[in-house]
Structure formats: structure tokens, C-alpha cells
C-alpha positions in Angstrom: 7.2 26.5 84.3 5.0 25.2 87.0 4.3 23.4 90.6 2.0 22.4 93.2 0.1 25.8 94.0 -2.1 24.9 97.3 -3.7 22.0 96.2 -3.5 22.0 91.9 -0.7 21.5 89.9 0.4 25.3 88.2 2.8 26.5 85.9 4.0 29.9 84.1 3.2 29.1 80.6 5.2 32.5 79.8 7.8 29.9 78.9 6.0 26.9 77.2 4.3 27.2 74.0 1.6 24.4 75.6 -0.4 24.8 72.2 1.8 22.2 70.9 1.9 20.2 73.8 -1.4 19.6 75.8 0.0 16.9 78.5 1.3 20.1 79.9 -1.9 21.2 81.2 -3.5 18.1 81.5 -2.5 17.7 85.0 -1.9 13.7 86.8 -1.9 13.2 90.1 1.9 11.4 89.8 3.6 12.5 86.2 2.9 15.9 85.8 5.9 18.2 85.3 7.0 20.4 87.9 9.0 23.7 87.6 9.1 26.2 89.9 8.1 30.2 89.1 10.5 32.9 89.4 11.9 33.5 92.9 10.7 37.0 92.8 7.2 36.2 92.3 6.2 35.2 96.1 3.6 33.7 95.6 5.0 30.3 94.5 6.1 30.3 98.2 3.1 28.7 99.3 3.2 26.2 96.3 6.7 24.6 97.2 5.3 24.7 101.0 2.3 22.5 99.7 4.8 20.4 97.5 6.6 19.8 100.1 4.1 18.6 102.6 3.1 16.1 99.6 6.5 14.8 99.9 6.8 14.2 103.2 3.5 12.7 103.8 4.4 10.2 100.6 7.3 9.6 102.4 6.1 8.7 105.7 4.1 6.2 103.9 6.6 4.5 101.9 9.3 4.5 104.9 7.3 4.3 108.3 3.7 2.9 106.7 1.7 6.0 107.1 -1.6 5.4 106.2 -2.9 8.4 103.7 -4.6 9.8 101.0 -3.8 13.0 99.2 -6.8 14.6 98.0 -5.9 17.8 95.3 -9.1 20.0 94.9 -9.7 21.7 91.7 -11.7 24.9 92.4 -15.0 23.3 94.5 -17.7 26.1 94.3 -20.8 25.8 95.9 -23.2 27.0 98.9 -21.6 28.3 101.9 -18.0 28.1 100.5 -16.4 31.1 101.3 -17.1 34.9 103.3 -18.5 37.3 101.9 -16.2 40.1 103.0 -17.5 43.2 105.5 -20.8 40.9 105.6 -19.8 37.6 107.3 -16.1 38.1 107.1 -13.7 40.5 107.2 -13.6 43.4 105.3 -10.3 42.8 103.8 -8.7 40.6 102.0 -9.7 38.6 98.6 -11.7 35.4 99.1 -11.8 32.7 96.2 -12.8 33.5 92.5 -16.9 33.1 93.0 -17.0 35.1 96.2 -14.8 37.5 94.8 -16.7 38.1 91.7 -20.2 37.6 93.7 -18.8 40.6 96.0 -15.5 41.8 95.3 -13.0 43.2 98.5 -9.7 44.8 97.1 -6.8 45.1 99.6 -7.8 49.0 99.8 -12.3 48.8 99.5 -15.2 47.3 98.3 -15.2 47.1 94.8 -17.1 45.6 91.7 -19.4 42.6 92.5 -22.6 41.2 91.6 -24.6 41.9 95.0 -24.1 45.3 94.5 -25.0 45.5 90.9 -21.3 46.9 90.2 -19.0 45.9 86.8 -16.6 42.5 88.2 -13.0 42.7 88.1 -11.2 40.8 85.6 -7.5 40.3 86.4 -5.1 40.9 83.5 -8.4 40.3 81.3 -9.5 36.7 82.7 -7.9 34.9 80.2 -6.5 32.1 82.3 -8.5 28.9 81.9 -10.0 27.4 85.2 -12.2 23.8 85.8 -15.2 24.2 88.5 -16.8 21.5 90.5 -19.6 21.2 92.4 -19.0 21.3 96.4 -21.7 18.4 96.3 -19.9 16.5 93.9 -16.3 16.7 95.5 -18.3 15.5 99.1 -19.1 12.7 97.6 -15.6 12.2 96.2 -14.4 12.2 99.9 -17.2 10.2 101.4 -16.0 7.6 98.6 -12.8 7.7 99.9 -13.4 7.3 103.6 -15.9 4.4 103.1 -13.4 2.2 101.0 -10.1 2.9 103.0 -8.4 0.3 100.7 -8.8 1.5 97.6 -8.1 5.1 98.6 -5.1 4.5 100.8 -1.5 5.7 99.8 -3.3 7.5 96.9 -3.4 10.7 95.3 -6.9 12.1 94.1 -7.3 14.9 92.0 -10.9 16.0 92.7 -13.0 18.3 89.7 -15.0 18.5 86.8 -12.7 19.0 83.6 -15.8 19.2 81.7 -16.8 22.7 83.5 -13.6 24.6 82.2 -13.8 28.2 81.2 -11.7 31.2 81.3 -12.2 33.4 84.0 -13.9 35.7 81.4 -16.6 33.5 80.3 -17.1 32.6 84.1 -18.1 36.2 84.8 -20.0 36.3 81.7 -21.9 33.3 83.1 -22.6 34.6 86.7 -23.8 37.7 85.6 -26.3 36.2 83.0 -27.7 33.9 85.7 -27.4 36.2 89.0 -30.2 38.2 86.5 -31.9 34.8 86.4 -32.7 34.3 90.3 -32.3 37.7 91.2 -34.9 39.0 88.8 -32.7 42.1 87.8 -31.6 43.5 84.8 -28.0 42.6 83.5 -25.7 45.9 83.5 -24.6 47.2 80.5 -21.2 46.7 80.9 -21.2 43.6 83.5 -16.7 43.5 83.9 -13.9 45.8 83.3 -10.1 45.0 83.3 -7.6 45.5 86.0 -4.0 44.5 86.3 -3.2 42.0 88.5 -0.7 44.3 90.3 -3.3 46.5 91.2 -5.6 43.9 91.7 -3.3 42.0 94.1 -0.3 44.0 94.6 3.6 42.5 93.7 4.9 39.6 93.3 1.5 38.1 92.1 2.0 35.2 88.9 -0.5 32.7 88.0 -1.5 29.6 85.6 -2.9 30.4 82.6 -4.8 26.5 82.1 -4.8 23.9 84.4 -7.3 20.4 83.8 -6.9 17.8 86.2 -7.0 14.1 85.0 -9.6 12.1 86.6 -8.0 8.7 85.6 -6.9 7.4 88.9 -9.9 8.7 91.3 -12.3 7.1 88.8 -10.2 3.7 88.5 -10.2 3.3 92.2 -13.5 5.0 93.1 -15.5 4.7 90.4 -16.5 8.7 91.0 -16.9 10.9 88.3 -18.3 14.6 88.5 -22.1 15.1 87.5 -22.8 18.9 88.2 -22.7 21.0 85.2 -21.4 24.4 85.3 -24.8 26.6 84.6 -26.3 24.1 87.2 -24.0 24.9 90.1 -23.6 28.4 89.6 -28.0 29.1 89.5 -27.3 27.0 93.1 -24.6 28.9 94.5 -26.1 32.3 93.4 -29.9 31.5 94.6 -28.1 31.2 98.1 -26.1 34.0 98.0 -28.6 35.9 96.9 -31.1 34.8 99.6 -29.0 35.1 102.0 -27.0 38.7 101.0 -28.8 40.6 98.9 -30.7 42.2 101.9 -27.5 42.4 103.9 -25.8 44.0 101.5 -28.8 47.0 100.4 -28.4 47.6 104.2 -24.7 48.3 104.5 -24.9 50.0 101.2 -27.4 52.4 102.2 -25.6 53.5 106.0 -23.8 56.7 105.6 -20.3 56.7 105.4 -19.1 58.7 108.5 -16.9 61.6 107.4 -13.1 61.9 108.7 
């Protein structure tokens, strides 16, 4: 079962055996099927939210001639993309996947993260599949977009890279092998460890297991395709994180922790 989630197109593959039937997870900007989770899994509420908005911005165009374009981000990683909590953010909450594996916040502490040379969390065992793209890449995908009105009005783009898919797993594998590259320190010995994703996230928590988005349309009408390979944009996004962090990071480590 799936839908919209935010910007990407998810589903509960619980109930499909998508083995058989890749155009499941191959995900259009117009055909894709749409199923919604399981009411009690709240999360889906801010996928029909997003659906919705889709809808009514599609039909604004096709009734009143709104002017639009629908742009539907697939993961865009890079410099300067998200907090780093109880450093430049807020010490709680869960930012996206890279800051949360580069320096992990759990709803309840600071937890397992790369900065602070500590194991990263996989949820339910990072299985689920993801595609990464470059945030230089998708900038240019926009600029694209705003310089040929045109060809990018009353369309929907899916913006990523569906060569740079791996499962959350190998993605953890991957940081931690080049976070030793540019920060010149010895991998751990045991770099993740498992977690559920009720404890990681509390309830009502569900989630895609693979999701690739089709670059058919954006590339027709654009001409844009992705060039930023995975190892490539991770040694960037970690030699600025760690140049602008690591320091940081030893210092709030080392303050004592005032007793109660």
C-alpha cells in the first residue's frame, strides 16, 4: 500500500510482494499507484496532507490557469542541509537520515553518531532501500526549471539520482568508511547496532521499504539528469561537517554534565 509521503511517493510493501512487480517501486510523477497506510499509523497523516496540496494546486491550474510546477525531492543531501541537533539546532528532535546518522538526537538524548565516534542507529535493521542526490545537482534541477518557464509549467518533476540507491544499511556502512577518510580516524569496531523503530521513533511510526523515482519526464522537458555519485557527495558533505563540527562537538562532549 502506499502514497505521497512529504514530497516522494511511499507505500507499505507489508502487502505487495513488489519482487514480482518492480513498476511498484519505480515511482512516476503521474501513474504511480496510490494506497494509503493504516489509519493507526499516524504518520501517513502528513502524506495525504501533501497529496492533497498536489491536488489542489493541479487543480487550480486546470480550472482557474494557475501557473505551477510541482517539484518532488528524493532525499537531496549535501553541505549545510540540515541541524545538527544541541550544536546549531535544537537538542531534540530527529533531523533527516545523514544528519541523523552524522549525529544522532533520540526523542529522549544524544545518541550514536559519527562526530562523536559512537555505533549509528539502524532502524528495524536499515533494510529499506533509499535514492540520494546531490543538493548541487537538484539546484540545478530548479534553476532549470525557473529559466525555461515553458517547459516546466503545469509539470510535475521528480528530482534524484536513482543510480545512488542503497539501503539504509549500506549507507551507514558508506559514511562510516569515508567519515575515516577526511577525518583521519580509525573506523570503530562495530560502526551500527539495531534499534526498533518504536523505540527509535515512538508509535504509530510505518515507512517504505524501496522507493526510485523515474526521471523520464524532468529529463524530457529539461534535459537534466543527476551527475553526483554517491561516494562523491558523501566525502563532500562529511569534509564540511567535519570542519565545521568536530571541534564543536569535542567541546560539548567534554563540559561536565551538572548533577540533579
Amino acid at each position: 500500500m502506499g502514497c505521497w509521503y512529504g514530497n516522494t511517493f511511499v507505500y507499505d510493501v507489508k502487502h505487495f510482494l513488489l519482487d514480482s512487480d518492480p513498476a511498484y517501486y519505480v515511482l512516476k510523477e503521474d501513474t504511480s499507484p496510490c494506497i494509503f497506510g493504516s489509519i493507526e499509523k499516524q504518520r501517513w497523516s502528513y502524506a495525504c496532507a501533501k497529496q492533497l496540496i498536489e491536488r489542489l494546486i493541479y487543480a487550480e491550474g486546470a480550472e482557474n490557469g494557475l501557473e505551477f510546477t510541482i517539484v518532488r525531492p528524493f532525499n537531496w543531501i549535501g553541505p549545510r542541509m540540515d541541524f545538527i541537533p544541541g550544536i546549531d539546532g535544537p537538542s531534540e528532535g530527529v533531523p533527516r537520515v545523514l544528519a541523523c546518522f552524522s549525529n544522532v538526537s533520540s526523542r529522549f538524548q544524544q545518541t550514536n553518531n559519527l562526530l562523536r565516534r559512537q555505533p549509528l542507529k539502524l532502524v528495524d535493521g536499515g533494510q529499506s532501500q533509499r535514492t540520494f542526490v546531490y543538493i548541487k545537482d537538484a539546484i540545478e534541477a530548479v534553476l532549470l526549471m525557473i529559466e525555461n518557464p515553458a517547459r516546466a509549467n503545469g509539470q510535475i518533476f521528480n528530482v534524484g539520482n536513482p543510480h545512488n540507491e542503497v539501503t539504509v544499511r549500506q549507507l551507514a556502512e558508506m559514511m562510516t568508511e569515508v567519515y575515516s577518510k577526511v577525518s583521519a580516524e580509525p573506523v570503530l569496531e562495530e560502526p551500527t547496532i539495531d534499534v526498533s523503530s518504536k523505540e527509535f521513533y515512538g508509535e504509530g511510526y510505518d515507512d517504505s521499504d524501496k522507493r526510485i523515482p523515474d526521471m523520464t519526464i524532468i529529463n524530457r522537458q529539461l534535459g537534466w539528469n543527476p551527475k553526483t555519485s554517491l561516494w562523491d557527495l558523501l566525502e563532500s558533505t562529511l569534509t564540511y561537517q567535519h570542519r565545521t563540527y568536530a571541534e564543536a562537538i569535542r567541546q560539548a562532549v567534554s563540559k561536565p554534565v551538572a548533577s540533579s
